[in-house]
C-alpha positions, 0 to 999 in steps of 0.5 A, a space after each residue: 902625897 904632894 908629888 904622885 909621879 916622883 915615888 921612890 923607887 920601889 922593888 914591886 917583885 919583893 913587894 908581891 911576895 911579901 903580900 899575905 893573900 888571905 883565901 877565903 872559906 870556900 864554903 859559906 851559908 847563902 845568908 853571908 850574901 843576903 845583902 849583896 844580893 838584895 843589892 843587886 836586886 835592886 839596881 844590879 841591871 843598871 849599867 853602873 861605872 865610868 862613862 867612855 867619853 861617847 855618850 852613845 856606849 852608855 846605854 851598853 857597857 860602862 867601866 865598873 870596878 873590879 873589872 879587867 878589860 881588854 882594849 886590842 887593835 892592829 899594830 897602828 890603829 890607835 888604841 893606845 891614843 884612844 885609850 889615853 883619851 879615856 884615861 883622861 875622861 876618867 881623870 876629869 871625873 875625878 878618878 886616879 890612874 896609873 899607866 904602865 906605857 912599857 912601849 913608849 917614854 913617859 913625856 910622849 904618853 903624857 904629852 898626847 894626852 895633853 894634847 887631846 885636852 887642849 885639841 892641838 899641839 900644846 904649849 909648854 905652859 899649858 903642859 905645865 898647867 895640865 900636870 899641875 892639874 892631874 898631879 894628885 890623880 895620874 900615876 906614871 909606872 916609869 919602865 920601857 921595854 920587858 918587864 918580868 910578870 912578877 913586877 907588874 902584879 906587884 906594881 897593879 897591887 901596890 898601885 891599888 892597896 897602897 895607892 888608891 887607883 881606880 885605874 891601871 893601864 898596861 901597854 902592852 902584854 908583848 912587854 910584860 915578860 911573857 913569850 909570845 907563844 908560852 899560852 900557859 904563862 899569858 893565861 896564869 898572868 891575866 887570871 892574876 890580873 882578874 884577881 887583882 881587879 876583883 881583890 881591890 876593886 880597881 879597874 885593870 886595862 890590858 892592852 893587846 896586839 892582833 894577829 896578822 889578818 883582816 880579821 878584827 873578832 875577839 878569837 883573833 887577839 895574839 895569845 892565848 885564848 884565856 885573855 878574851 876567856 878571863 877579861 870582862 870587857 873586850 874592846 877592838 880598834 879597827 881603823 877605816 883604811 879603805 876611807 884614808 886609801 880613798 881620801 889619798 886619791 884627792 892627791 892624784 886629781 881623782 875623785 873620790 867615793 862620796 859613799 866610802 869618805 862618809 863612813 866613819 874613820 874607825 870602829 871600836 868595837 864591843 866584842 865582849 861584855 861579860 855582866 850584859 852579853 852586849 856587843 856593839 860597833 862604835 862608829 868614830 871620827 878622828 881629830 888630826 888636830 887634837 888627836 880625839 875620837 869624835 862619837 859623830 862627824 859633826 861633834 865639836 872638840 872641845 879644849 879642857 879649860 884649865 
């Protein structure tokens, strides 16, 4: 496929009513498993899949297949930029990705992305260079605003039967035709999204608003318990908002508390990780620049050379 992003437009909801889903005998003899169990025997404690861009997270949690992953934080925090950032990891490693970005143009996702990679605002000719680049690997599902549940199942599994993704990236959950307090559609669409994961062995992102509050646990996610129930891999972004409230006293010939401008920039959090039982605060400095969360003060950011 010489031009991944330009597919012919597609009617994903005809698309997912035409798929044969094919049960499976629920009852099998315990050596149908002989194999995979010996397999997992053997190296099933391992940590396995895509590494985040911190090397730190490594030893806790990795992004295997057939997984869904939640990536949650308050209206602002970053998420979706820092999620851009771990697409593009997974993109230098040589795996390929779809992003539904449903609150957002595609040219401002993409555009970001790039940005990160070359650690400033870049120039037409690196954006070019930068696409031509990822051109065989990133997928863009080209749709703003609500988009009815049946059309997005039907784009994550077009997206991996047909076109090979190891990624899937939804942002967000509010856009995806499901009302805000209808729990018992959010819990059905997410179980589909968990079938999905497990049917192709794709890795499925699903990106989540927080309730109003100061409190950034997994139970305080917006909708319906069965998101953090059903999801693999919980994420939170908390951005330091006491640092930055800090910092801006510089403006007004204050001092500043060396204690609090020392603490990281934000906090991604482990809440949830269903194969390890880890949980986990990441401390992260933000790049302004570039856009990059740094895993310490000191880590230089560095451009991708294209």
């Amino acid at each position: 496929m010489n031009n991944p992003i330009s597919l012919d437009k597609i009617d994903f909801s005809e698309y997912l009513k035409r798929l044969s889903f094919v049960e499976m005998d629920s009852i099998r003899r315990v050596d149908d498993f002989s194999e995979s169990v010996a397999d997992y025997a053997s190296k099933g404690q391992i940590i396995s899949g895509s590494e985040l861009p911190w090397s730190k997270a490594n030893d806790y949690i990795k992004l295997g297949t057939g997984k869904l992953s939640i990536w949650a934080g308050q209206s602002g925090s970053g998420k979706s930029l820092l999620l851009g950032q771990v697409i593009t990891k997974l993109l230098m490693s040589g795996e390929k990705a779809v992003i539904a970005s449903l609150e957002m143009p595609p040219r401002e996702t993409i555009y970001r992305m790039i940005c990160q990679s070359a650690t400033c605002k870049a120039s037409r000719g690196y954006c070019l260079k930068w696409i031509e680049y990822f051109k065989q690997k990133l997928f863009i599902y080209d749709e703003l605003d609500r988009v009815d549940v049946d059309r997005i199942l039907g784009m994550c599994h077009f997206s991996a039967h047909e076109l090979g993704m190891n990624h899937i990236v939804i942002d967000s959950l509010t856009k995806c035709g499901v009302g805000r307090d209808d729990y018992a559609k959010q819990a059905t669409f997410v179980d589909r999204l968990q079938w999905c994961a497990k049917t192709w062995n794709v890795h499925i992102h699903l990106v989540c608003h927080m309730r109003k509050s100061d409190n950034t646990g997994k139970n305080d996610i917006r909708g319906a318990a069965e998101i953090t129930d059903l999801a693999d891999n919980v994420f939170i972004l908390d951005r330091n908002r006491e640092k930055e409230k800090e910092i801006e006293k510089e403006q007004y010939g204050a001092v500043p508390n060396e204690k609090i401008t020392n603490q990281a920039d934000a906090y991604l959090k482990l809440a949830k990780n269903r194969e390890f039982g880890h949980e986990k605060d990441f401390c992260l400095w933000f790049d302004k620049s570039s856009g990059v969360y740094k895993g310490s003060s000191c880590e230089p950011v560095r451009a991708l050379a294209l």
